[in-house]
C-alpha positions in Angstrom: 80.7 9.7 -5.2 81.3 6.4 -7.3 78.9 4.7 -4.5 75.9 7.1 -5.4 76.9 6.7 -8.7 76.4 2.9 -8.6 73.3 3.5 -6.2 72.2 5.6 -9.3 72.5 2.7 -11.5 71.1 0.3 -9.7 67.8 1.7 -8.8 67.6 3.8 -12.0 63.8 4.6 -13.0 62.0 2.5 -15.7 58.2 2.9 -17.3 56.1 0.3 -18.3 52.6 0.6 -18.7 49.7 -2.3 -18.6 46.7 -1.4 -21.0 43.5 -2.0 -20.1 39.9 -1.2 -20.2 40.6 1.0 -17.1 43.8 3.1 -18.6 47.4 2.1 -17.7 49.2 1.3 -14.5 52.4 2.9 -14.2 55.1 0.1 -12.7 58.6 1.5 -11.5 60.8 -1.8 -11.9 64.5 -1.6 -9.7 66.7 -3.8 -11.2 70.4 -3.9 -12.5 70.7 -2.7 -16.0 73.4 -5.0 -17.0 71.5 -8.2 -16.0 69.4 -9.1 -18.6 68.7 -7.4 -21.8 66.2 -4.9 -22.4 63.1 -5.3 -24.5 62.3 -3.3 -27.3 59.7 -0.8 -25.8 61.4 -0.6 -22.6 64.2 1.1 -24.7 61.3 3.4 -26.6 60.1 4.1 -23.2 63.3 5.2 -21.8 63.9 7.7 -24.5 60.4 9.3 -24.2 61.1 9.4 -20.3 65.0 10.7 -20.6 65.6 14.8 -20.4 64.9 17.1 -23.0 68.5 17.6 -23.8 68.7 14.1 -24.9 65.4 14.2 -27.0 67.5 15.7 -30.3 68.4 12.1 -31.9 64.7 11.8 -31.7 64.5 14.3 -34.4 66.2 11.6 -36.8 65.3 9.3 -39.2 65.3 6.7 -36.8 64.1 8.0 -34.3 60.8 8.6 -36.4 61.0 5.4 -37.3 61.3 4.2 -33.7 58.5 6.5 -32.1 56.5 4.5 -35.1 57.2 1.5 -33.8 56.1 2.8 -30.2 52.5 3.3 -31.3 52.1 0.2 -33.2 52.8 -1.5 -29.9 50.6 0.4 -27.8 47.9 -0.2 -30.1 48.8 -3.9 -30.3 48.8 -4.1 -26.7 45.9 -1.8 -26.0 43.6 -3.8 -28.2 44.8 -7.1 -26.7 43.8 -6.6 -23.5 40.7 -4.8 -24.4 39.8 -8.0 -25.7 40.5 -9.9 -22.6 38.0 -7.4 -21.4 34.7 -8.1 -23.1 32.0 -9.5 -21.1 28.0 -9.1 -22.2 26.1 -6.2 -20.8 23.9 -6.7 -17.9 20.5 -7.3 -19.2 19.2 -4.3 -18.0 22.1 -2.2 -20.1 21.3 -3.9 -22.7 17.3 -3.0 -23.1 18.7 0.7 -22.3 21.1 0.1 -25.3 18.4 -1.8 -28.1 15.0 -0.7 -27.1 13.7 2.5 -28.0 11.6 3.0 -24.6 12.9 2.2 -21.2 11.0 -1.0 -19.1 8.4 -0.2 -16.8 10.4 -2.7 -14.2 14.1 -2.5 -13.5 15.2 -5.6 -11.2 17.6 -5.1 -8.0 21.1 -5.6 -8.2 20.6 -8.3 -5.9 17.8 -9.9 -7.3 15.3 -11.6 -5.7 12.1 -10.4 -8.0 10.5 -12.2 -11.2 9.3 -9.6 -13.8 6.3 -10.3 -16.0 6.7 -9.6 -19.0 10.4 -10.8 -18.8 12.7 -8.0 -19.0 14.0 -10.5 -22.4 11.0 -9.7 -24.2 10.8 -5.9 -24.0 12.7 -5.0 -26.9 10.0 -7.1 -28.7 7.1 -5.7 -27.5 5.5 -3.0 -29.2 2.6 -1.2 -29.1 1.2 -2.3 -32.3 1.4 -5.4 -31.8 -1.9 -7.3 -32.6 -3.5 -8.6 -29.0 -4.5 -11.9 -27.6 -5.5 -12.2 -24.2 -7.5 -9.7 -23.6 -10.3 -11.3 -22.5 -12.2 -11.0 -18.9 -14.6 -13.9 -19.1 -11.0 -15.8 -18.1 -10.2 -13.4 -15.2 -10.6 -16.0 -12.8 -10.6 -14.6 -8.8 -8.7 -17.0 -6.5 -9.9 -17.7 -3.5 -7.4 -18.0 0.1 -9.2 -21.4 0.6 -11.5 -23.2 -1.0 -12.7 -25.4 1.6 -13.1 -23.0 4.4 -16.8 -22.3 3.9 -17.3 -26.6 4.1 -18.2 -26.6 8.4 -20.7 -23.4 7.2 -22.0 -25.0 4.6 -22.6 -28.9 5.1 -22.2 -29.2 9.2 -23.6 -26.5 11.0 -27.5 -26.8 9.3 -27.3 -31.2 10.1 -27.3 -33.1 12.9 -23.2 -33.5 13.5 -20.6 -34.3 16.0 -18.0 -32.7 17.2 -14.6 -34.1 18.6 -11.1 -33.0 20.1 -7.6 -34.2 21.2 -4.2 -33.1 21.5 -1.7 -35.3 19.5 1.6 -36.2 21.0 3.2 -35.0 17.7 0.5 -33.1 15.8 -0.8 -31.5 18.6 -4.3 -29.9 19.3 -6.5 -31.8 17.0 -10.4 -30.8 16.1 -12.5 -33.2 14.5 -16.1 -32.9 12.7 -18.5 -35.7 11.8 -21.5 -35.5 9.7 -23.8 -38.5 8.7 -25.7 -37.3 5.4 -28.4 -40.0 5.8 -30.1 -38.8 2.1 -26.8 -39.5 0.1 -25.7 -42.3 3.0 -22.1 -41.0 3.3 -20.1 -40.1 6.0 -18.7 -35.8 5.9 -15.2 -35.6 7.8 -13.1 -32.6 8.7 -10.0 -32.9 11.1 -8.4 -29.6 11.6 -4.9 -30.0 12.7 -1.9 -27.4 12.8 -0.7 -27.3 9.3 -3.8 -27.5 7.3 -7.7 -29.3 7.6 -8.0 -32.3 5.8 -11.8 -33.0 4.2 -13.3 -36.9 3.2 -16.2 -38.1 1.7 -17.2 -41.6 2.6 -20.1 -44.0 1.9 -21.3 -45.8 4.8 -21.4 -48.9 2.6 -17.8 -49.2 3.0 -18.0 -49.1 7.2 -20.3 -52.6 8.9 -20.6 -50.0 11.8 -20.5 -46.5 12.4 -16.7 -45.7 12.6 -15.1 -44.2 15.6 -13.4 -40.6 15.9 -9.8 -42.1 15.8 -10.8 -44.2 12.9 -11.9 -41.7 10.8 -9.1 -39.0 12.0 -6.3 -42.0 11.0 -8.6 -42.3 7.4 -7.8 -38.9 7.2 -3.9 -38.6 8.4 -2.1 -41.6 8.9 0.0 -39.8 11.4 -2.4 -39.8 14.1 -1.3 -41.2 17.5 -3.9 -40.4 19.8 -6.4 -43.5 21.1 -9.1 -41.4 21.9 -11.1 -38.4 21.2 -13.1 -36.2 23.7 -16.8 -35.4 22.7 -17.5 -31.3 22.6 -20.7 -30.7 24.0 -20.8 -27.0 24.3 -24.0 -25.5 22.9 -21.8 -22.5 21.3 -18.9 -24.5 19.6 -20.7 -24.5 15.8 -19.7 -20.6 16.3 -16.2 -20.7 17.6 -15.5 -23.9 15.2 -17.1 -21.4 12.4 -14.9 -18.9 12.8 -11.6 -20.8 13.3 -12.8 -22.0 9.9 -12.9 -18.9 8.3 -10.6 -16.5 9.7 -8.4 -16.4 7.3 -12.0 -15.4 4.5 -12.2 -12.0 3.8 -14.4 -9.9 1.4 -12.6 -6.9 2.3 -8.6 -5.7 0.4 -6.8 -2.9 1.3 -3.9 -1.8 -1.3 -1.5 0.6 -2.0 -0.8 3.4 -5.1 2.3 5.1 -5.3 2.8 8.0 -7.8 6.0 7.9 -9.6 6.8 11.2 -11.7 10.1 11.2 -14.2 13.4 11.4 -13.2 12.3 9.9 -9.4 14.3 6.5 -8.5 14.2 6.8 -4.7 11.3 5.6 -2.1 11.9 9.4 -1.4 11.4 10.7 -3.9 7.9 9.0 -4.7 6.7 9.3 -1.1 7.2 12.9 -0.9 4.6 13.6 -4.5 1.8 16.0 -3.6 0.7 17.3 -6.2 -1.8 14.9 -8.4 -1.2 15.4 -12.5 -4.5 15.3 -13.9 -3.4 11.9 -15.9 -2.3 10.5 -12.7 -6.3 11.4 -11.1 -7.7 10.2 -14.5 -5.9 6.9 -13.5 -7.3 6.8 -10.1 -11.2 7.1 -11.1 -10.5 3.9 -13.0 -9.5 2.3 -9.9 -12.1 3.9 -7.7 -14.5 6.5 -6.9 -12.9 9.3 -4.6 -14.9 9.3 -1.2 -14.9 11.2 2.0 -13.5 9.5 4.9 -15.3 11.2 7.4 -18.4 9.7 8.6 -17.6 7.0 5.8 -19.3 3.8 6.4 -17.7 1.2 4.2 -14.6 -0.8 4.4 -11.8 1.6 5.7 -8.6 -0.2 5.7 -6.9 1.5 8.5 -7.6 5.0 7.7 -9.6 7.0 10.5 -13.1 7.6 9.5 -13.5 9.6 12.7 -10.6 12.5 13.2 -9.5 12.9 9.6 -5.8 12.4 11.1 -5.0 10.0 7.8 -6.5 12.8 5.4 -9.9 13.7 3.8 -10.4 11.5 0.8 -9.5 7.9 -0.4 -10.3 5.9 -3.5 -12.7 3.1 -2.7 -14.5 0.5 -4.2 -16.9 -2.4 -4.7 -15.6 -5.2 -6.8 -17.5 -8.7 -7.1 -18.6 -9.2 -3.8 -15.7 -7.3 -2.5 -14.8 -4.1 -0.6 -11.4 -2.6 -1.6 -9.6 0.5 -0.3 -6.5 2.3 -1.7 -3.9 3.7 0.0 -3.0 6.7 -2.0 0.2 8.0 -1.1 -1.1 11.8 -2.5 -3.5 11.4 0.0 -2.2 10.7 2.9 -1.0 13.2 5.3 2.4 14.6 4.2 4.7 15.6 6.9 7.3 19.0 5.9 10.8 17.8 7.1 10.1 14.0 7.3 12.4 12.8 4.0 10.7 9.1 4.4 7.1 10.6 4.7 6.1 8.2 7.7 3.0 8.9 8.2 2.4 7.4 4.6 4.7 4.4 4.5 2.8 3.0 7.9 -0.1 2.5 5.6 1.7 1.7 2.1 4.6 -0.2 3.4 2.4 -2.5 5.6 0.2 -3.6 2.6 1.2 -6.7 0.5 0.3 -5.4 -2.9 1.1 -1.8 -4.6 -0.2 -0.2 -7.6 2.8 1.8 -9.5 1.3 4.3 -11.9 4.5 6.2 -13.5 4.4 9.4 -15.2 7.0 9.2 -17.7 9.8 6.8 -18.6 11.7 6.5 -15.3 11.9 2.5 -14.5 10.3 1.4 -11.3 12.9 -0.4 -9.5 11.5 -3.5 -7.9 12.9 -3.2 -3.8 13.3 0.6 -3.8 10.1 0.4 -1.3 11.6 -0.7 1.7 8.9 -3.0 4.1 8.8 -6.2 5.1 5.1 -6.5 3.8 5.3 -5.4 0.7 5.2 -8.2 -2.0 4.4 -7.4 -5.3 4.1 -4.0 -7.5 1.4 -4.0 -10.4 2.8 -1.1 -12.6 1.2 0.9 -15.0 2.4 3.5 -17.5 -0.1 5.7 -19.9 1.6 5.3 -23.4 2.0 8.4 -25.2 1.2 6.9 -29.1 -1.8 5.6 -30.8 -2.5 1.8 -31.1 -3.9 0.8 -34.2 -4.7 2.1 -37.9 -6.2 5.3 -36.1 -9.7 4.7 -36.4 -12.9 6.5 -34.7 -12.9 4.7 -31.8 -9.7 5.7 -30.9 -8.5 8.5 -29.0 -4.8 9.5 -30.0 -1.9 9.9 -27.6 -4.0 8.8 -24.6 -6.2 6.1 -23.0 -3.6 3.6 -23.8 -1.8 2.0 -20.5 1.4 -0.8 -20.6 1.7 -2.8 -17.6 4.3 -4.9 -15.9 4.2 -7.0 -13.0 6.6 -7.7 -10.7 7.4 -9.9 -7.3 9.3 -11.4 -4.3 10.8 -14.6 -6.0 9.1 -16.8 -3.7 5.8 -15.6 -4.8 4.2 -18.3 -7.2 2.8 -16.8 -10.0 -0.6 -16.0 -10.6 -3.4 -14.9 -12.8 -5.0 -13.5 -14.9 -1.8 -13.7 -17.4 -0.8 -10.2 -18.9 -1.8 -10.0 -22.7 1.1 -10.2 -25.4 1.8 -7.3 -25.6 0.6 -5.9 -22.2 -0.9 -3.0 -23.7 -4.8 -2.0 -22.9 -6.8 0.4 -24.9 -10.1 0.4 -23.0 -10.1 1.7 -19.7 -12.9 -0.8 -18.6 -10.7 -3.7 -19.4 -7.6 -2.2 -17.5 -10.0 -1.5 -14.3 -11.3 -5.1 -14.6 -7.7 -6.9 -15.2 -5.9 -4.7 -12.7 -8.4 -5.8 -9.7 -8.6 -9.3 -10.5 -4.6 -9.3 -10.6 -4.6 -7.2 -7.3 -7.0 -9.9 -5.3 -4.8 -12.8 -7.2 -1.7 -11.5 -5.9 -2.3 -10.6 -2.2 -4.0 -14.2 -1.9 -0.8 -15.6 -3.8 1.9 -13.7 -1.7 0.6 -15.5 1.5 2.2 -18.7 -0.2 5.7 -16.8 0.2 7.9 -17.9 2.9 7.3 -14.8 5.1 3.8 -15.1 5.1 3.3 -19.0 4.9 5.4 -18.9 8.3 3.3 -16.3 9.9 0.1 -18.3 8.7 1.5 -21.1 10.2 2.1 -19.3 13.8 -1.2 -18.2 13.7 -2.9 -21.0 12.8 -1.3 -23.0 15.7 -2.7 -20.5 18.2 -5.5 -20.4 17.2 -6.2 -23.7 17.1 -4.6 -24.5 20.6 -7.1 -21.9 22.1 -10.0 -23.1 20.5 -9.1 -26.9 21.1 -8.5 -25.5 25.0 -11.7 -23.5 24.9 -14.0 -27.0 23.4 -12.5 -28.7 26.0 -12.9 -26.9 29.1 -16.4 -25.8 27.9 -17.4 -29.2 27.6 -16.3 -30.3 30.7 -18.3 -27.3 32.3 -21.5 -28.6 30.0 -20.6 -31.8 32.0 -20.5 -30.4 35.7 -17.0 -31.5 35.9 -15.2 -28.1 36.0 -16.4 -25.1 37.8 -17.2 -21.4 35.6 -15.1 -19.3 37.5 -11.8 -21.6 36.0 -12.5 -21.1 32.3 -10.1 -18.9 30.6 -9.2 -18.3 27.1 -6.3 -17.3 25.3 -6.8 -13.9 23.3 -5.8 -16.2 20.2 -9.0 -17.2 20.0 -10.3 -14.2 21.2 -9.3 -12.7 17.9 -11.2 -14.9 15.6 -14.9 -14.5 17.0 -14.1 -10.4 17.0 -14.6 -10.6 12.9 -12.7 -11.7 10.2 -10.3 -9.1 8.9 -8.0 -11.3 7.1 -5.2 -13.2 8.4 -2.7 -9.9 8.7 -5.6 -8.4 11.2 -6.3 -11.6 12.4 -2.3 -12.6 13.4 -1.4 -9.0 15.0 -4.3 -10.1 17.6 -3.1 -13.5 18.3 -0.2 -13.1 18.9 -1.5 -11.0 22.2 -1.9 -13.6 24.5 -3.4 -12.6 27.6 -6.1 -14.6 29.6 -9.7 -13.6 28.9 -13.3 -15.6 29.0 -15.6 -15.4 26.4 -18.2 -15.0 28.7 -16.4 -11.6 29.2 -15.9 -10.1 26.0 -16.3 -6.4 25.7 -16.4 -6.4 29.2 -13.5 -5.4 31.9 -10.3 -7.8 32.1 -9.9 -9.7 34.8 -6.6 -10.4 37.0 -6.6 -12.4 40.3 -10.3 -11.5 40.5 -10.0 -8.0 40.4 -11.5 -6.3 36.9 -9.3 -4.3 35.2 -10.2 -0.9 33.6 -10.6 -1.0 29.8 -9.0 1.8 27.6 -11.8 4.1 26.5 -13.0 3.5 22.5 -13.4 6.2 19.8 -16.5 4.5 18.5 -17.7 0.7 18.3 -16.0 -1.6 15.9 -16.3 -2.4 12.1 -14.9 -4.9 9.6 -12.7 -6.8 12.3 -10.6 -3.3 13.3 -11.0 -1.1 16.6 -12.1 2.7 15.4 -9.4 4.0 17.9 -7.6 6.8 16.0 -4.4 6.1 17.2 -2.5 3.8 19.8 0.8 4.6 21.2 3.5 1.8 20.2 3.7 -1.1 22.2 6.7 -2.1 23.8 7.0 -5.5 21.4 6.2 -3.2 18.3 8.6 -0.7 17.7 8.3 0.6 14.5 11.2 0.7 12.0 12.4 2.2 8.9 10.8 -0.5 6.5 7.9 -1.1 8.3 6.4 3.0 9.4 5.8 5.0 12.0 3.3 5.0 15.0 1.2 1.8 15.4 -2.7 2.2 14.5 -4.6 -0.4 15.4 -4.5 -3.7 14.0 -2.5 -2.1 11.6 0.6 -2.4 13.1 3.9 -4.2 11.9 4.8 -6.6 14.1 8.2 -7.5 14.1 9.1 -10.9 13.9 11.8 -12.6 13.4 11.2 -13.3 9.6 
């Protein structure tokens, strides 16, 4: 008995609570009583914490008084370490906390987008703001390279040689002379791997006509090579033409997503049937509406044939350029299929997305999973009058806020968003948008992802047509017999049309041997032709008509990327 007794004692039960911003942690402490004093609240404690029959002193005087005491060091504790506490919101939290309206644009948690307007400057901007900005004679359209169009332009209607060699550290290497004999000046173009380099020189400077390795190493000091061979195939202005400008294309595909209130998932957007008539007032400012059967323009992927990637799309013409919208309301919708995959496979393998929101729900700036997708323009209708309310102006509509927002290794890019980023006239907002739309696709190939994929193309295209000039030549020169000519499908790809360097990189990187000589016709193996698959219809902008292709082995789809494979419109995955 004395031993539990003592036991008792020793590991008798104590309180002690730590205050925080989360609510108190509840500490048992085993200790002998009689080795050190006890503090003050530990006694308070213990009397709040002992049985009910000993809770009448508690009734006293000082028992008030101490039960006083108790509260006046919670509190003093309590507010101490709620001050330890304090941090700033999250930015975010904070706009949700001062301004009266959320932001079009919510970043990650992770991060990894830019926000234009900065997220810091929302609470600012107001709808009555006065405007500056607004003005389209400065909506500039960029152009994927400027010097592309040079061969077309200056070589291919003047007397000019062409050259080639593979570097021991550059690699294949194209070279294009032209003497302009009017302005006396030498015209140069070496094509390498990375990039083409372009010179102007007056022959004034040169005693003699300068070699090919002289002018290349004018060019690039880092050329090696001691001698270049001479192309003489009667065809190579076309193949060195479209090397050129594969990567020029008059034709944009993009996609629109349709985010209603309350909806914060890819989901939840995706699986929007129903079009609000301000969400198909929004659309006839992008486009018209058209049919895609039978229809005869740029298609962008959809099936003009079968109807198999629904009835209607919004298309349309836009300086020169063709431009089709992927609407997700308008693509097939699948009952069942949470992650609508027969849409995604068209949205989520674009670069650029338009966001139009119906209400105040943010658009949060990865909740589109795809390793294409680059940059979201979004726009919101704004549900108050601009201005003193004059006749001009409509009240409670035609007003649109927009917010743009990107991959961080996207550079920037025009035209800039007015301050604030409000417009009133729809044919302002149709003429911004586009321009931005063009801008950013052409600046999202300057990310990482896409720079690298450029890159791989580039390189394989270049080795085939380096491989094709030379071989040609050499048949041109009765040193190499027909029958031994073969050319990778790299190349292959670039004189089947220019549908942009997307199109143009899914086809390169099927390398298979194949002859120009034989294009359209049956493949060849060890003599034998092979069949060809059968065609829906013959080809337009760059893109088989085939409906549908079953997956390739290299291509399985994912979850970010879509579904089945249509042609050239495929994800391929890479490791990016």
């Amino acid at each position: 008995m004395e031993r539990d007794s003592r036991n008792e004692k020793f590991f008798s039960r104590k309180r002690s609570f730590t205050f925080g911003a989360y609510g108190g942690v509840d500490k048992f402490i085993c200790e002998n009583e009689t080795s050190r004093p006890e503090p003050l609240e530990h006694s308070i404690l213990d009397i709040l914490d002992s049985p009910t029959s000993e809770t009448k002193p508690f009734l006293s005087a000082g028992s008030n008084q101490k039960v006083t005491e108790l509260f006046e060091i919670i509190e003093k504790l309590q507010s101490s370490r709620l001050d330890e506490q304090r941090c700033e919101f999250p930015l975010p939290l904070r706009l949700l906390k001062i301004g009266r309206d959320l932001p079009l644009i919510l970043p990650p948690k992770l991060g990894g987008y830019w926000i234009d307007p900065p997220l810091q400057k929302f609470a600012e901007t107001s709808p009555t703001s006065s405007h500056y900005g607004l003005d389209p004679e400065t909506y500039d359209i960029m152009e994927r390279d400027s010097e592309a169009t040079y061969y077309q332009e200056f070589f291919r209607s003047r007397y000019h040689h062409s050259f080639t060699a593979v570097d021991p550290s550059l690699g294949p290497l194209l070279l294009s002379v032209c003497l302009e004999e009017e302005e006396k000046r030498l015209r140069v173009i070496l094509r390498m791997r990375e990039c083409s380099m372009h010179g102007v020189f007056s022959v004034s400077l040169f005693p003699n006509i300068p070699s090919a390795v002289e002018l290349a190493k004018m060019l690039c000091d880092s050329v090696t090579v001691s001698r270049f061979d001479v192309v003489s195939y009667l065809k190579a202005p076309d193949l060195i033409t479209a090397f050129d400008e594969h990567r020029v294309s008059p034709n944009f595909k993009f996609g629109v997503l349709y985010q209603r209130e309350g909806q914060l998932t890819e989901e939840d957007i995706l699986c929007n049937n129903e079009e609000s008539e301000e969400f198909q007032e929004f659309l006839s400012i992008l486009g018209a509406t058209v049919a895609l059967q039978g229809f005869t323009g740029f298609r962008g992927g959809l099936d003009v044939y079968h109807g198999q990637t629904g009835n209607d799309a919004v298309f349309t013409s836009f300086h020169g350029r063709e431009i089709m919208f992927h609407v997700s309301t308008k693509l097939p919708f699948t009952e069942g299929d949470t992650q609508q995959l027969q849409r995604k496979r068209h949205i989520g393998n674009d670069i650029v997305a338009v966001v139009y929101q119906e209400g105040h729900t943010p658009f949060l700036s990865d909740v589109i999973g795809s390793h294409f997708l680059h940059c979201f323009l979004v726009v919101r209708r704004v549900r108050k009058r601009v201005g003193d309310g004059g006749e001009g102006e409509e009240a409670g509509g035609g007003v649109f806020q927009v917010s743009v927002t990107a991959r961080e290794d996207v550079p920037p890019f025009g035209p800039s968003l007015p301050d604030p980023p409000i417009f009133t006239e729809s044919s302002l907002l149709r003429e911004f948008l586009l321009t931005k739309l063009i801008n950013a696709e052409i600046s999202c190939y300057k990310a990482e992802r896409f720079s690298r994929l450029e890159l791989r193309t580039r390189s394989s295209l270049l080795e085939g047509l380096q491989a094709e000039l030379s071989t040609r030549s050499q048949c041109m020169m009765g040193d190499s017999p027909v029958s031994t000519l073969s050319t990778s499908e790299g190349m292959r790809g670039v004189t089947e049309g220019s549908g942009g360097f997307i199109e143009n990189f899914k086809r390169a990187i099927r390398v298979r041997s194949n002859s120009f000589d034989t294009l359209g016709g049956p493949r060849k193996m060890g003599g034998v032709p092979l069949p060809q698959k059968p065609k829906a219809a013959t080809e337009r902008d760059g893109e088989s008509e085939l409906a549908y292709k079953p997956p390739e082995p290299s291509f399985q789809p994912t979850d970010n990327l879509g579904s089945t494979e249509v042609k050239d419109h495929s994800s391929p995955q890479e490791n990016m």
